[in-house]
C-alpha positions in Angstrom: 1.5 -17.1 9.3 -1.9 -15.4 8.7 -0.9 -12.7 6.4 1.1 -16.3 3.9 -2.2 -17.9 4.5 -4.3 -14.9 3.2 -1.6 -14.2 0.5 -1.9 -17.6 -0.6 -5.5 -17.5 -0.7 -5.5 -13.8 -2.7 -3.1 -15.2 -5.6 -5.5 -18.3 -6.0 -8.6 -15.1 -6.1 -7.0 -12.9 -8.8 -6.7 -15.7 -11.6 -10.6 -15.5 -11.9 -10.7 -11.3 -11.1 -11.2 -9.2 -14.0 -7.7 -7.4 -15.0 -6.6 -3.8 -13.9 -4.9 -0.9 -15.0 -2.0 0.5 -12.6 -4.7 3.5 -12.6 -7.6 1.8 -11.5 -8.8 1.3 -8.4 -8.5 -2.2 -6.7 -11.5 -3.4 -4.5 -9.9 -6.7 -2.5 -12.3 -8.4 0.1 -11.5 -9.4 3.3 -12.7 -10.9 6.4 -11.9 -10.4 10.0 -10.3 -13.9 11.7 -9.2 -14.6 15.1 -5.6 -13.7 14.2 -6.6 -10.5 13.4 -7.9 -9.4 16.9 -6.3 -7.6 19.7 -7.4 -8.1 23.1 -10.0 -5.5 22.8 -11.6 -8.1 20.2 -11.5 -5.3 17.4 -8.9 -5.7 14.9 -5.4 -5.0 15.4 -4.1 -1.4 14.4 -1.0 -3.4 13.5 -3.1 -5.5 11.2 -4.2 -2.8 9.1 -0.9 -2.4 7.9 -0.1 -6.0 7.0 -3.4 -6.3 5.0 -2.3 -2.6 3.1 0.4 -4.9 1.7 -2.0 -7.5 0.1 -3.8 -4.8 -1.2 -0.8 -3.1 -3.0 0.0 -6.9 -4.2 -2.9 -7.3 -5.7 -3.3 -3.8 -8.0 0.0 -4.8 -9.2 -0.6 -8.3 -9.8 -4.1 -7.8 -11.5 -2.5 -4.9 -13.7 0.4 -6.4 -14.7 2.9 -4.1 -13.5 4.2 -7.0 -10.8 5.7 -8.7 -13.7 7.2 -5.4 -15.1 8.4 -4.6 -12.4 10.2 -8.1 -12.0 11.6 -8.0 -15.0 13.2 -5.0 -14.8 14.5 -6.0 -11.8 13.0 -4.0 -9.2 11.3 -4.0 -6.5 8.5 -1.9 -4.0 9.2 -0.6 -0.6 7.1 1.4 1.8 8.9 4.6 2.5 6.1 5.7 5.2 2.4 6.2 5.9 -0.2 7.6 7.9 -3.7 5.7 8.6 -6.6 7.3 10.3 -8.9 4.8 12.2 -12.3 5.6 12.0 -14.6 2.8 13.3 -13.7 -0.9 14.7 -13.7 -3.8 12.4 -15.2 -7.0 14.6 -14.1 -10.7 14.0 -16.1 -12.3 11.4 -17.0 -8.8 9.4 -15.9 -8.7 5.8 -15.0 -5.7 4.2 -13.1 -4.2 1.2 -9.5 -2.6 0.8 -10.3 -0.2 -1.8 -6.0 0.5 -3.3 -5.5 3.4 -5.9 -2.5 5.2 -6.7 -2.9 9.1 -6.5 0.7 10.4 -8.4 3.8 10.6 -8.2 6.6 13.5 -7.2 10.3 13.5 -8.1 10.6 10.9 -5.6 7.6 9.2 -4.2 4.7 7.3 -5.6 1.8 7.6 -3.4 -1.4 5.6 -2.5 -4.5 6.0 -0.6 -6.2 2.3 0.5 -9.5 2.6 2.2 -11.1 0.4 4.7 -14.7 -0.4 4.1 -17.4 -1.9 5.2 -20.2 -1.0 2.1 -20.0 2.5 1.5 -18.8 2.8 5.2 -15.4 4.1 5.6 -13.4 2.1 8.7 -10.3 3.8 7.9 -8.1 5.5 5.7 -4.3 5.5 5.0 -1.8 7.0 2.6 1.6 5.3 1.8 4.5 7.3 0.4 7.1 4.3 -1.4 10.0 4.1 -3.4 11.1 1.7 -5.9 14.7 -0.2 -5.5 16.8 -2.2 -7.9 17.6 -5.6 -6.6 21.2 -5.0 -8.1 21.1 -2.0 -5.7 19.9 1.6 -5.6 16.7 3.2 -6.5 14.8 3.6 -9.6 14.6 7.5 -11.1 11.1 9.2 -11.7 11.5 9.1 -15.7 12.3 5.1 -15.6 9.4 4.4 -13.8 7.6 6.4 -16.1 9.1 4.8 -19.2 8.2 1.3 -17.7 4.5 2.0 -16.5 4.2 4.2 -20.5 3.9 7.4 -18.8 1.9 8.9 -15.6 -1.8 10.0 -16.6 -2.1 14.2 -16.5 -5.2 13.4 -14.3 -2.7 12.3 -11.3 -2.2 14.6 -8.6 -0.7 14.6 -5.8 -2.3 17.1 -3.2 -0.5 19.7 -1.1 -1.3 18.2 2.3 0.5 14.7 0.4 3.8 16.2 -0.3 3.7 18.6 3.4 3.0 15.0 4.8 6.4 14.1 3.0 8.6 16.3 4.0 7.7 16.5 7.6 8.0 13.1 8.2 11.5 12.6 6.7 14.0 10.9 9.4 17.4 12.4 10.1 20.0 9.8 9.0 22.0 10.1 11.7 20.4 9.9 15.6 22.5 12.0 18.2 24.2 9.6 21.2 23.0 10.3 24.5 25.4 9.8 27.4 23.0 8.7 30.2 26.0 7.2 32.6 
């Protein structure tokens, strides 16, 4: 309920924020609630993850590519990701979710969102995703390009990114184990 309530209260937030391009980077505030907490009182690692979403939502929203990508009929999903934890955000502490999207292979987009408090990094994560068609199937590296009007030459994805990639990817199949 928590994550409606703060996505709720984000939509209301970005009519009065200045635009985006896909290519900037997003700075979304945020404070620590009681929701958030684990029963070490820090937030919840399983938080961090949730509030990665909202600030994915809101560099699309802000930039306009939400609406392209409605449109057209398509849609986001995480694919995987990695987050380092770094220091302990405590209830009532607001920080920022800095979002920014680093390139693109023949397959993935990727991100990097950053957790901070002030210059302060709290933690760091990368997400690998994928975009799907609601009519079924995914969307090529070319018509994502065509609807976003091309990837910058600046983006890059680094080497550690697309090792990351490959040795995370899940067999399809998982063998049966007979434990009788």
């Amino acid at each position: 309920m928590n994550l409606y309530l703060r996505l709720l209260l984000l939509r209301w937030r970005m009519r009065r924020r200045r635009r985006l391009s896909v290519w900037d980077v997003a700075r979304t505030p945020f404070r620590v609630t009681l929701a958030d907490l684990d029963l070490l009182r820090h937030m919840n690692n399983g938080k961090y993850l949730s509030i990665l979403d909202l600030g994915r939502m809101d560099l699309m929203v802000r930039s306009g590519f939400w609406e392209k990508l409605v449109r057209a009929g398509w849609y986001p999903v995480v694919a995987g990701q990695t987050i380092t934890y770094r220091r302990s955000l405590r209830l009532g502490q607001r920080f920022d979710l800095y979002t920014r999207v680093v390139g693109f292979d023949d397959r993935w987009a990727y991100l990097e969102q950053t957790f901070c408090v002030g210059r302060t990094v709290y933690a760091q994560a990368v997400v690998r995703s994928r975009f799907l068609r609601r009519s079924g199937g995914s969307v090529d590296h070319d018509e994502l390009a065509a609807l976003v009007g091309g990837f910058p030459e600046w983006l890059r994805v680094p080497a550690w990114m697309r090792e990351w990639a490959e040795h995370t990817r899940v067999d399809t199949e998982f063998p049966v184990v007979d434990d009788a």
